[in-house]
C-alpha positions in Angstrom: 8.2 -0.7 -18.3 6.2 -2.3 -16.8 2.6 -4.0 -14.3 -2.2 -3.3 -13.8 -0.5 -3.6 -10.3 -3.6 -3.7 -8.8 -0.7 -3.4 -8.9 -1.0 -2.5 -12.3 -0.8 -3.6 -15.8 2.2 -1.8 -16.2 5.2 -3.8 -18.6 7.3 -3.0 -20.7 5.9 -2.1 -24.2 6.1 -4.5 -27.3 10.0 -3.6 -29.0 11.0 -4.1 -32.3 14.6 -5.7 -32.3 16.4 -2.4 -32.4 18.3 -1.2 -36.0 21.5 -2.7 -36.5 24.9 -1.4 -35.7 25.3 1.9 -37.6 26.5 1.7 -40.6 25.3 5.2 -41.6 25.6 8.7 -39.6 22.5 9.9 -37.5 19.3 10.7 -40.0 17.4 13.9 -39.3 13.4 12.6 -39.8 10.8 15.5 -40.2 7.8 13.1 -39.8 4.3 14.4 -40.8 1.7 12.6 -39.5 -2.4 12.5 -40.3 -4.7 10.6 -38.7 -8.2 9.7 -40.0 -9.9 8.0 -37.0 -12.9 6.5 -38.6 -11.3 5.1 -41.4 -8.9 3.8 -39.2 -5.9 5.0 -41.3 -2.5 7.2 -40.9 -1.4 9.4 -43.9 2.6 10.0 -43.6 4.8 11.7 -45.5 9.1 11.5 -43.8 11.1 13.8 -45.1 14.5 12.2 -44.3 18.4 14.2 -44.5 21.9 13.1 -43.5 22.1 14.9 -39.8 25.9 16.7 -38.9 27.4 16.4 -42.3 26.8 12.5 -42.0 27.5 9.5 -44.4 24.4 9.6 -47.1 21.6 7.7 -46.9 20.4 4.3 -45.9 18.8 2.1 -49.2 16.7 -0.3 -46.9 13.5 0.6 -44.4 11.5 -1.4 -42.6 7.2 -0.2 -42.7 4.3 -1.8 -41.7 3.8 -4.8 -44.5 0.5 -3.3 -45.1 1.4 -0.2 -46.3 0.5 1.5 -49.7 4.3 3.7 -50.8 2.2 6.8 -52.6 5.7 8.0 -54.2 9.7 8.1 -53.2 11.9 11.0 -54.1 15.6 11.9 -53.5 16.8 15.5 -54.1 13.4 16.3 -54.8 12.9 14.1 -58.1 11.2 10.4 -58.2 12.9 7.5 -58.0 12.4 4.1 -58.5 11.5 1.8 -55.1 10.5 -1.7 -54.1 8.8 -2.8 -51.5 7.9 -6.3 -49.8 7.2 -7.8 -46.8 7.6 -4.7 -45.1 11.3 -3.7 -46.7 11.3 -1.2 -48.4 14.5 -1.0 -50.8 15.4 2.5 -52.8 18.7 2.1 -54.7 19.2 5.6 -55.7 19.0 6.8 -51.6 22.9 6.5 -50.7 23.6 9.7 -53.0 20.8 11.9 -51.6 20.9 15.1 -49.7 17.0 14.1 -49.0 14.8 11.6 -49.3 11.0 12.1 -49.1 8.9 8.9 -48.5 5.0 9.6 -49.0 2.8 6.6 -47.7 -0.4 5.6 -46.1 -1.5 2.8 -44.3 -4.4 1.2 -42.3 -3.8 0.3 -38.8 -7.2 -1.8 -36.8 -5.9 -4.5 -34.4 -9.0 -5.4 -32.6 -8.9 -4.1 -28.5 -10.7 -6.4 -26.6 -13.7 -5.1 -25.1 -12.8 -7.1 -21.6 -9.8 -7.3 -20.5 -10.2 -10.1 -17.6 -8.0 -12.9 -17.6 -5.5 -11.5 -20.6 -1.9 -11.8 -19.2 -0.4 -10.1 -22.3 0.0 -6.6 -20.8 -0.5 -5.8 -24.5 -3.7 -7.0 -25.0 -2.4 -8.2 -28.6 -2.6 -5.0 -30.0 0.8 -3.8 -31.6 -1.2 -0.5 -33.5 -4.7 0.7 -33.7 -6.5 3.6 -34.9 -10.3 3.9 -33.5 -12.4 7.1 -33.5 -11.9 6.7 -29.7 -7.9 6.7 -29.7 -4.8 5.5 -31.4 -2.2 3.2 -30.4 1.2 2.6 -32.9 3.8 1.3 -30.9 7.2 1.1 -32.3 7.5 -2.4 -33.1 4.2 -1.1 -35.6 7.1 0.3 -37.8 3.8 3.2 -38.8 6.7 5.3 -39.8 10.0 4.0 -41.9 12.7 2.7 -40.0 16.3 2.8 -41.7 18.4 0.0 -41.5 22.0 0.9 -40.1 21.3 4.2 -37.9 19.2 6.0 -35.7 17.2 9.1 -36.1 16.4 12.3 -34.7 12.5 12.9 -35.0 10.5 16.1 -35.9 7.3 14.8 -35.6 3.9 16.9 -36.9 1.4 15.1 -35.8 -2.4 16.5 -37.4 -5.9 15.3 -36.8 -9.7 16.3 -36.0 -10.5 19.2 -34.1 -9.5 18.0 -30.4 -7.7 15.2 -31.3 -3.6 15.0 -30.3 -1.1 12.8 -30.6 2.1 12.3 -28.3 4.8 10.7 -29.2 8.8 11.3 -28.1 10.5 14.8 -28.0 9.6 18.2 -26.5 6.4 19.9 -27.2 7.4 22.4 -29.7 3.7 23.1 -30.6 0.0 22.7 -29.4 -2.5 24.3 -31.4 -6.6 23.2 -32.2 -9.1 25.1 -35.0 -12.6 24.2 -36.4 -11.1 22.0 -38.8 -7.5 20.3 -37.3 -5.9 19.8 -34.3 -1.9 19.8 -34.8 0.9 18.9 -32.2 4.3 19.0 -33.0 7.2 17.0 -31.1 11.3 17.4 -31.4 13.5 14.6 -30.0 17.2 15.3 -29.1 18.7 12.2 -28.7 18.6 9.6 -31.7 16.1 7.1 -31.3 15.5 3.5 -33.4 11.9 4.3 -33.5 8.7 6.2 -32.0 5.2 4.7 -30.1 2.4 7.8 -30.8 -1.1 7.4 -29.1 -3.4 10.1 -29.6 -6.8 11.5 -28.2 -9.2 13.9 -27.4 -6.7 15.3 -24.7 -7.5 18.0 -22.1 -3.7 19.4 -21.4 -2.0 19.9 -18.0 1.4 22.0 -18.0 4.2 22.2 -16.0 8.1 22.6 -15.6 11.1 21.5 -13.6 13.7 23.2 -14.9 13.9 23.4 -18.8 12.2 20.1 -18.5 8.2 19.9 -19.9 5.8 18.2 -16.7 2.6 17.5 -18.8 -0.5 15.7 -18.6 -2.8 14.2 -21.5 -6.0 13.2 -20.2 -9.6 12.5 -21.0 -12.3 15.7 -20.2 -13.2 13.1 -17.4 -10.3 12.8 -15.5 -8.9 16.4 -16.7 -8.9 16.9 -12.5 -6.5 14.5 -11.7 -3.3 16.7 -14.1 -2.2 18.8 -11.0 -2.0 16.0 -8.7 0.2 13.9 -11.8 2.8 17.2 -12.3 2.8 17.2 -8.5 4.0 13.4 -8.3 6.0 13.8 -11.9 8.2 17.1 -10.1 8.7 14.8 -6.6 9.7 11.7 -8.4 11.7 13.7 -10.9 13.7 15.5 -8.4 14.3 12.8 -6.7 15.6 10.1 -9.3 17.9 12.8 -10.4 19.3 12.5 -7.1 19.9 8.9 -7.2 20.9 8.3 -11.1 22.1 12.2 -12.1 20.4 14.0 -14.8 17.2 13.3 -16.7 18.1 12.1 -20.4 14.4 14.0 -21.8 13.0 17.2 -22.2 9.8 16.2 -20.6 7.9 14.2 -18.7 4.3 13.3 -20.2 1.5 11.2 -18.5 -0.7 10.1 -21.2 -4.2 8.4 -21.2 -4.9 5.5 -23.2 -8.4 4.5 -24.4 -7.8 0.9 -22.7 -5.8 -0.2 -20.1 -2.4 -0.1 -20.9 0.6 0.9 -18.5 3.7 1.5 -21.1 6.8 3.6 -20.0 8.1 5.3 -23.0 10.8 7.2 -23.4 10.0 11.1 -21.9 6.1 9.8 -21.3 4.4 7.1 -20.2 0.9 5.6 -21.4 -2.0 4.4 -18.5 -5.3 3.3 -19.6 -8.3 5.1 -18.7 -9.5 3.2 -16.1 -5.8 2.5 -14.7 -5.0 6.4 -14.5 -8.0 7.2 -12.2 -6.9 4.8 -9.4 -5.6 6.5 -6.6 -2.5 4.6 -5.8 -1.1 5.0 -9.3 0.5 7.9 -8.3 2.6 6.3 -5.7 3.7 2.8 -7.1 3.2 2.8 -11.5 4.0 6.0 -12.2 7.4 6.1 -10.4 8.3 2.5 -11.6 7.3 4.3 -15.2 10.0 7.7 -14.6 12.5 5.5 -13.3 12.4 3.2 -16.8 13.3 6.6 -18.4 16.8 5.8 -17.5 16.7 2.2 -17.3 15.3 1.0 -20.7 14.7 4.2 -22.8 17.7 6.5 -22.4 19.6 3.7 -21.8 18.5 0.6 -24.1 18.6 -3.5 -22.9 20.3 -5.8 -24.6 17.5 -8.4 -23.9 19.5 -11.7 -25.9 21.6 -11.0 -22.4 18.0 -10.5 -20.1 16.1 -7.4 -20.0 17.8 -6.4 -16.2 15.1 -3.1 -16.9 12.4 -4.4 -15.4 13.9 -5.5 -11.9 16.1 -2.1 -11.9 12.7 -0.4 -11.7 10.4 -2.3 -10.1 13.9 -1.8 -7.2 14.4 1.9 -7.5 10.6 2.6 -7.7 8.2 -0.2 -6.1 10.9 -1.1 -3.2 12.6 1.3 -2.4 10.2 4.3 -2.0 8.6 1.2 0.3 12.0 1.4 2.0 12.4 5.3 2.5 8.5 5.7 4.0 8.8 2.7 6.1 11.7 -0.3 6.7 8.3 -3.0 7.8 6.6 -2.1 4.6 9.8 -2.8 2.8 10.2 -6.2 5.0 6.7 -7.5 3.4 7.8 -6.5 0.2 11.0 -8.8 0.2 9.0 -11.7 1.8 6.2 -11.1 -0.9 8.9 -11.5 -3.6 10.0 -14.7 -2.4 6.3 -16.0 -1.8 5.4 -15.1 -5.4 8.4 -17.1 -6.5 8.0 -20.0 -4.5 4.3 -19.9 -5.1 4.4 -19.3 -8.2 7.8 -21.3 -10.1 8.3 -24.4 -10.3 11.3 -26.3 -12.4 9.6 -26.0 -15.8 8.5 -22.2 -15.5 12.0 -21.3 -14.5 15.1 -19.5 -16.2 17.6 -17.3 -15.5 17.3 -13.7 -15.5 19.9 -13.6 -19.1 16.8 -15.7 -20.4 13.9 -12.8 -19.1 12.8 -11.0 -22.1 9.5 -9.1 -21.1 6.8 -10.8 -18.8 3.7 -12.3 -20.3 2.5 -14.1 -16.9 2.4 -13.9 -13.5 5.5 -15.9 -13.6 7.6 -13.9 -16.0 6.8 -11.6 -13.5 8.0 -13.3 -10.5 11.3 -13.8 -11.9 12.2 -10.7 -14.3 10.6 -8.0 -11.9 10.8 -9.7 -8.1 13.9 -12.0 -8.5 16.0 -9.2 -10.4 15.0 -6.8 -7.6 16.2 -9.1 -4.9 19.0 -9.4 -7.0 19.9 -5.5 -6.9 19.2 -5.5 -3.1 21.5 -8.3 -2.8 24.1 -6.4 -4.4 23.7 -2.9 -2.8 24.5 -5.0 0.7 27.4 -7.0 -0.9 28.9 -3.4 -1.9 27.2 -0.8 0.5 25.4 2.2 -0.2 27.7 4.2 -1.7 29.0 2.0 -4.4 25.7 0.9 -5.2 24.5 4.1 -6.3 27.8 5.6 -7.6 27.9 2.4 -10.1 23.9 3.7 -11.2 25.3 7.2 -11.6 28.0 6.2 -13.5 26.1 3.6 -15.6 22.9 6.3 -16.2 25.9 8.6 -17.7 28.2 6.4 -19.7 25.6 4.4 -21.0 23.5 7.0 -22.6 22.5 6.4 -25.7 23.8 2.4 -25.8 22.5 -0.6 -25.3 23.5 -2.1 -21.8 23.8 -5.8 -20.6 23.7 -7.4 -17.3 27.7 -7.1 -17.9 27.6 -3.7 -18.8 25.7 -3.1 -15.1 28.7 -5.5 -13.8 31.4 -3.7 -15.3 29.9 0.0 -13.2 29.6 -1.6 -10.4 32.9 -3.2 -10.6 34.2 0.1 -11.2 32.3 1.6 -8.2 33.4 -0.5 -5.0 36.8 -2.1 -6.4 35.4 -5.7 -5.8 35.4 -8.7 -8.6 31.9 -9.2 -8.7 32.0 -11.9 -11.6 30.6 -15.0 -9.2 27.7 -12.7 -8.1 26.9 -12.0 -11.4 27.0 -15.5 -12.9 25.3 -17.5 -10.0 22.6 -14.4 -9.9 21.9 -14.1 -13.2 23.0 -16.5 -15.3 21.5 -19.3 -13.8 17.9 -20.3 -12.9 16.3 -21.4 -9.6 17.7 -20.2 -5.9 19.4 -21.9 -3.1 17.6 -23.5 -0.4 19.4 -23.7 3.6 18.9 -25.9 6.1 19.7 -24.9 9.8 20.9 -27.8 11.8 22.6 -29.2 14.9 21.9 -26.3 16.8 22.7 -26.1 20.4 22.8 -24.1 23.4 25.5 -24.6 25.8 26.4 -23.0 29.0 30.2 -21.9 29.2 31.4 -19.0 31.7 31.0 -16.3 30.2 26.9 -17.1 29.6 26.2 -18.8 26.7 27.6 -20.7 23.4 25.0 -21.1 20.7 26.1 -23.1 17.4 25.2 -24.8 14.6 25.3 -25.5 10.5 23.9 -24.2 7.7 23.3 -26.5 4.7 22.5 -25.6 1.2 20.3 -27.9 -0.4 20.9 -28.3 -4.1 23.7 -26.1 -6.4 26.1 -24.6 -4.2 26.0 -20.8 -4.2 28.6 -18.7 -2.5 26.2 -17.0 -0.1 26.8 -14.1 2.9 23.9 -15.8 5.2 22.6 -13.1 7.8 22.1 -15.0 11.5 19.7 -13.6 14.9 20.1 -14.5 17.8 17.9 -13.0 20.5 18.4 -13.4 23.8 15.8 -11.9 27.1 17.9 -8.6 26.5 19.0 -8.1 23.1 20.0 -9.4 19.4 22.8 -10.3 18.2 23.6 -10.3 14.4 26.2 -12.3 12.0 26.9 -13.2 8.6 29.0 -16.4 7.7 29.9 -17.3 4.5 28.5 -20.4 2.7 30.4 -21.6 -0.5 30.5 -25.0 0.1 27.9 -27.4 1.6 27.8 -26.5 4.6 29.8 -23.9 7.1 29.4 -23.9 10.9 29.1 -21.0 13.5 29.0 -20.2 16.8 27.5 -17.3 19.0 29.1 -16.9 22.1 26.4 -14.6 24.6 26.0 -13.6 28.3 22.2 -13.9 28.5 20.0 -17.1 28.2 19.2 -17.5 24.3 15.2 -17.2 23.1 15.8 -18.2 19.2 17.9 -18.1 16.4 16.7 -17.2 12.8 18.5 -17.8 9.4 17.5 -14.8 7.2 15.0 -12.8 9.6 14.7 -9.3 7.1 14.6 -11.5 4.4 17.5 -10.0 2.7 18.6 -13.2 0.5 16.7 -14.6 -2.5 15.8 -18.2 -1.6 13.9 -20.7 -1.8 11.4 -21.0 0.9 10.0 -23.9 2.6 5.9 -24.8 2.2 5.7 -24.0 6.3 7.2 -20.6 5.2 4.0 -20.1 2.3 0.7 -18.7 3.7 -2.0 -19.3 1.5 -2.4 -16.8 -1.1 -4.7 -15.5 -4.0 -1.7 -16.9 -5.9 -2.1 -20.3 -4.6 -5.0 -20.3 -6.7 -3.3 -19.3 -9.7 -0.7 -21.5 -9.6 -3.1 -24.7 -9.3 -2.2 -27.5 -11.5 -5.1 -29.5 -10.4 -8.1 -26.4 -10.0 -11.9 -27.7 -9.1 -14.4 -24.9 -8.6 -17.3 -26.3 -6.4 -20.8 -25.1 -6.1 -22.4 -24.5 -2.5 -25.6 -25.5 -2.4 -28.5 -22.6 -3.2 -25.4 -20.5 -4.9 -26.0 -22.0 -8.1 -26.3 -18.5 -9.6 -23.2 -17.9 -8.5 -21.6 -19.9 -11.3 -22.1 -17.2 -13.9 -21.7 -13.9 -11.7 -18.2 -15.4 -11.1 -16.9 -15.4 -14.7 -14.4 -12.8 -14.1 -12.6 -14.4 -11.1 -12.5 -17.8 -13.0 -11.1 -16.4 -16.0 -8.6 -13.6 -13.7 -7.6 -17.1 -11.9 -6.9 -18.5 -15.0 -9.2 -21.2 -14.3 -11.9 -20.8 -17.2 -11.4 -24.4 -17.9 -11.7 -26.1 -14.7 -14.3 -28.8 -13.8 -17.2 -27.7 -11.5 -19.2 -29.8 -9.4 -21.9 -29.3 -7.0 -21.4 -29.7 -3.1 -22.9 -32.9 -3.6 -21.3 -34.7 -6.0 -18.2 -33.2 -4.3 -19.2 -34.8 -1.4 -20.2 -38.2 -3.0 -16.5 -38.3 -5.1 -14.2 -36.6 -2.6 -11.7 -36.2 -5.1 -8.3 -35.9 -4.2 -5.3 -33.7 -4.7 -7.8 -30.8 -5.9 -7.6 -26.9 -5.2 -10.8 -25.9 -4.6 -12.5 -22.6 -5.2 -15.9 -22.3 -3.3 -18.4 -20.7 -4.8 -20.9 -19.6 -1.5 -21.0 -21.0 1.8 -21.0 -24.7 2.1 -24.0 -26.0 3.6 -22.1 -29.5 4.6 -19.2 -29.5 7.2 -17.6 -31.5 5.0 -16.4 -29.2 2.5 -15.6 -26.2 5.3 -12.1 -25.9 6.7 -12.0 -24.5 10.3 -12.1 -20.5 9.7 -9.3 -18.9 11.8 -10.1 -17.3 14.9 -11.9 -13.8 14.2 -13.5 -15.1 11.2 -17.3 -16.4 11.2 -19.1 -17.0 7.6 -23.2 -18.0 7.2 -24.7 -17.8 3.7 -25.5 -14.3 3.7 -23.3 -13.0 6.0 -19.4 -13.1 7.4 -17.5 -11.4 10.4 -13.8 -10.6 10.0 -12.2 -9.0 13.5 -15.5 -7.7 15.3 -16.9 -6.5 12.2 -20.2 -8.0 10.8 -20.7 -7.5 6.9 -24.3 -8.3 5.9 -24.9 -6.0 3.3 -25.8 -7.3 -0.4 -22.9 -5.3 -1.6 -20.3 -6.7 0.9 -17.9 -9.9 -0.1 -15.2 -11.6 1.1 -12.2 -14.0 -0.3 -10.6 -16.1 1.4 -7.8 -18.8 0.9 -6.5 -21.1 3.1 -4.4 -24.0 3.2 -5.8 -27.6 4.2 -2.8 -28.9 5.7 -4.3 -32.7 5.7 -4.0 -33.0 1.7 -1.8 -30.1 0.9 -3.8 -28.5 -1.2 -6.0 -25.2 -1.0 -9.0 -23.9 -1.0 -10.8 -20.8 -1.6 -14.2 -19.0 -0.5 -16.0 -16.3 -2.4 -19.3 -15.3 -0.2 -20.5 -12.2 -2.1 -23.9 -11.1 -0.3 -25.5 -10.6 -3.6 -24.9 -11.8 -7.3 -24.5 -7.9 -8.2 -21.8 -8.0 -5.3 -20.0 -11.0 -6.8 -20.3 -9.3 -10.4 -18.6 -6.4 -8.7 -16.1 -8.0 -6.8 -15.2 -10.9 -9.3 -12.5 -9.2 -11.7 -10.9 -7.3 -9.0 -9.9 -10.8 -6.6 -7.3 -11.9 -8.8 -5.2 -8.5 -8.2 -4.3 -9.2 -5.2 -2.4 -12.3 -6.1 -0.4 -11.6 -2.6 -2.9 -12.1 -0.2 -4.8 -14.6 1.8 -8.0 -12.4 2.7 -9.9 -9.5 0.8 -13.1 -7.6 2.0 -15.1 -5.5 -0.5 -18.1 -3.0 -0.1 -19.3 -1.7 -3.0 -17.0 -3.0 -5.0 -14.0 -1.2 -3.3 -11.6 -3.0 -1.1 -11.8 -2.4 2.5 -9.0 -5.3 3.9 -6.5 -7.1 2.8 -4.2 -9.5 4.6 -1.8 -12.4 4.3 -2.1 -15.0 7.0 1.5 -14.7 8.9 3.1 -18.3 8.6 2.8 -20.7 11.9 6.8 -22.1 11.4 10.1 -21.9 9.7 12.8 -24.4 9.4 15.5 -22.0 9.7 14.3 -20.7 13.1 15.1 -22.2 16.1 13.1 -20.9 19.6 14.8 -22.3 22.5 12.6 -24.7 24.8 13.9 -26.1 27.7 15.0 -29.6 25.8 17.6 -27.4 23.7 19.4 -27.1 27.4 21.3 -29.7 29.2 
């Protein structure tokens, strides 16, 4: 729940395999909660009863292994208890009307004091309690967790003056003294288990509705809570628009001590430094309020793919693209299939019933871009309508349950009256993507203009495909779909002007795999090197060391380094490079596209001259001699390339970055010379 996508770290948070099938009724949980920051430690005492008239008590809970059971009681006497491993087993519980577990334990997982090059969007911390903030996700089990049902929470949540915690449920109470800070949190609809971060919170309120709009942040970004309720009421309204009602009773945005990006159910958790950066408002935070219904209210099934991720990186990251501008929307589809072509190969793949969370850029290219494209595929095979009457339905029925990619299936079955069972299987359930080929193409005159055919090939598995065909002519396009389930299927265009060209694909509307002529170089490029060499311009020695970051954002903290001289004296082969500094030597310089100029303090991009010490640029292109390629940094000072360094690898998506001051003033992908599925009519296509 997902991505920083510097683009943000924003994932899905770490989940504990969720309780079994119920094999009790729902347990009321009246947690109380105290946390001692410098001694790193939670005191909890859960006061536990049958909710509804339900079936008893559960005998088994799961805790933290490390914690210390103070005392057990049921019905308000003491009762024997074991506990091991982290199960905790109390015979006499069945026959209770309550149970009271009292407990404390000691929560420190180290957070890592720099974040760069850490793919883990957790960071490896599962719980932590620090004077500075707490973290206890759910799969922490920091409260006890019954075997065979869910709960409803109560949770009372006490600490030092200033200090409070947020967890699940609507704020039933806020209140600080000289000596405690208390907050107090009711859930409505049964839950496996809670994720509680706490800190010394300035508090932003608002409403829509009878739902809570609130804000948790530090005193140093308390200015940013009004324009957070503002986004959280526009992104609220309109999600319940698309998917029906909102399952919580409030919306919280939370700051984190480090830079997380978690969506929780009724809240979501941002680091500190994520929550300040301007564009979260626009791309996280709605991904974040969509997973409120896909992933929290509604649970995933993930040993059948966590489908989650790609719902809302769809509903949030696309299509808001797609409602503010259709070109926009266009580069996000052709970015999705550059990332997975870039990124993928045969041993990094799987199918999307494989995805469990994303750990890498390339969990990411296939459980957040390849599901979207999947869910855009779909909303074309069934239209509008049906696409979001199968959400509408599936956000209702499935409140409450855990859904598969065959729950999805089944609603959106339901919704357009179509068998959508080969979609589903080829999409989903299998890994990699069909390549085409567009072949024996020719334009003929006839009398009423012009006959324009051809074939499309796949290359590989054979997927039953709807391919999308241009034709352009002087005056006007003209647009087809043909269907492809075997090898190869032929068409025909039959026109009245002379033809221009004909594309396979041209919005990019199909999840494929694209040709190398169809790849621009990208920051990704880089990341996906198998063979990485960072080389050393001569006099930018010193760059070596300012240039950590980037190295270790690149993942390529272990590659060799050479200078420009011994580079030049081994030319080694099939190498990506990454240039540290402007080459002194031809040699090792590819020709710089037109409206680009570099010298060793200095660079042009367009008619713009940076020369400041605090101005750098990035650049990747492809050296189409040895298919390999190579990257520049040319900070104009070491404090620039200190600046600049962690930042680079963000923009996985791009061929050019220019900073000032460490902010980002372009980026850019380099638009692709050539595509084998698009055919521009010369003179030699005409008899």
């Amino acid at each position: 729940m997902l991505r920083i996508l510097f683009h943000i770290l924003i994932l899905w948070p770490l989940n504990i395999a969720s309780v079994m099938a119920a094999t009790y009724g729902l347990i009321n949980q009246d947690l109380f909660i105290q946390l001692v920051p410098e001694e790193h430690r939670l005191e909890g005492r859960a006061v536990l009863t049958p909710a509804d008239g339900g079936f008893g008590l559960p005998e088994e809970f799961h805790l933290a292994s490390q914690t210390d059971i103070v005392s057990v009681t049921a019905t308000g006497k003491l009762v024997p208890f074991t506990f091991d491993s982290g199960l905790l087993q109390i015979p006499l519980a069945s026959g209770a009307s309550t149970l009271t577990i009292t407990y404390r334990v000691r929560f420190d997982d180290p957070v890592p004091q720099d974040s760069v090059g850490i793919e883990d969007p957790s960071f490896g911390v599962t719980a932590t309690i620090m004077p500075q903030g707490s973290f206890l996700s759910a799969a922490s089990r920091w409260h006890p967790l019954p075997i065979g049902a869910q709960s409803r929470f109560r949770t009372t949540i006490t600490g030092p003056p200033g200090l409070y915690g947020v967890t699940a449920g609507r704020l039933i109470d806020l209140e600080s003294s000289e000596t405690r800070s208390q907050a107090i949190w009711q859930t409505q609809l049964p839950q496996a288990a809670l994720t509680l971060a706490a800190g010394y919170y300035q508090v932003g309120r608002d409403a829509l509705g009878e739902t809570q709009l609130l804000v948790f942040t530090s005193a140093e970004n308390a200015a940013l809570a009004p324009g957070y309720l503002e986004s959280c009421r526009e992104y609220l309204q309109l999600y319940q628009k698309l998917f029906g009602s909102y399952p919580y009773a409030k919306f919280a945005v939370v700051e984190n001590f480090y830079p997380t990006g978690y969506g929780l159910p009724g809240w979501t958790l941002l680091g500190n430094s994520v929550i300040k950066l301007p564009f979260i408002r626009t791309t996280s935070l709605p991904h974040e309020i969509a997973h409120s219904w896909w992933g929290n209210a509604i649970e995933i099934d993930y040993q059948s793919g966590n489908w989650g991720e790609g719902l809302a990186t769809y509903v949030a990251d696309y299509y808001l693209k797609e409602i503010d501008s259709p070109a926009e929307a266009l580069e996000y589809r052709r970015k999705i299939l550059r990332d997975y072509a870039t990124l993928i190969n045969a041993d990094d793949d799987m199918p999307l019933t494989a995805f469990p969370s994303r750990m890498t850029k390339r969990d990411q290219a296939i459980g957040y871009g390849k599901a979207a494209m999947v869910f855009h595929m779909l909303r074309n095979l069934i239209d509008d309508e049906a696409f979001w009457a199968g959400l509408q339905a599936a956000a209702r029925d499935g409140l409450g349950k855990r859904y598969a990619w065959s729950d999805l299936q089944r609603h959106f079955e339901a919704a357009s009256g179509m068998d959508l069972e080969t979609f589903f299987r080829q999409w989903t359930g299998r890994a990699g993507a069909p390549q085409l080929q567009l072949t024996d193409v020719s334009a003929v005159p006839v009398d009423a203009g012009w006959q324009v055919s051809g074939t499309i090939l796949q290359n590989g598995p054979i997927y039953d495909l709807a391919v999308p065909l241009r034709l352009e002519t002087e005056t006007q396009k003209y647009d087809q779909t043909i269907g492809l389930a075997e090898r190869q299927n032929c068409f025909v265009f039959t026109v009245t002007d002379r033809p221009v060209s004909l594309s396979v694909d041209p919005e990019s509307v199909m999840f494929r795999k694209l040709y190398p002529e169809e790849l621009p170089a990208t920051v990704n490029n880089l990341r996906a090197s198998r063979a990485p060499l960072v080389v050393l311009a001569s006099g930018s020695e010193d760059l070596l060391d300012a240039s950590r970051d980037l190295l270790r954002g690149l993942q390529w903290h272990k590659a060799s380094v050479m200078s420009e001289a011994d580079y030049l004296a081994k030319r080694p082969v099939d190498r990506d490079l990454l240039v540290l500094g402007w080459p002194k030597n031809q040699g090792l310089r590819l020709k710089l596209p037109v409206g680009f100029a570099a010298a060793a303090q200095q660079f042009t991009v367009g008619d713009k001259i940076y020369a400041e010490a605090d101005d750098a640029l990035f650049i990747v292109m492809a050296n189409h001699d040895d298919e390999r390629v190579v990257g520049y940094f040319l900070p104009g000072s070491l404090a620039a390339a200190r600046d600049t360094a962690r930042r680079i690898p963000h923009y996985g998506r791009y061929s050019y970055l220019v900073f000032s001051a460490g902010r980002n003033q372009i980026k850019a992908t380099w638009e692709t010379e050539s595509s084998s599925l698009k055919t521009l009519f010369e003179k030699e296509h005409f008899p």
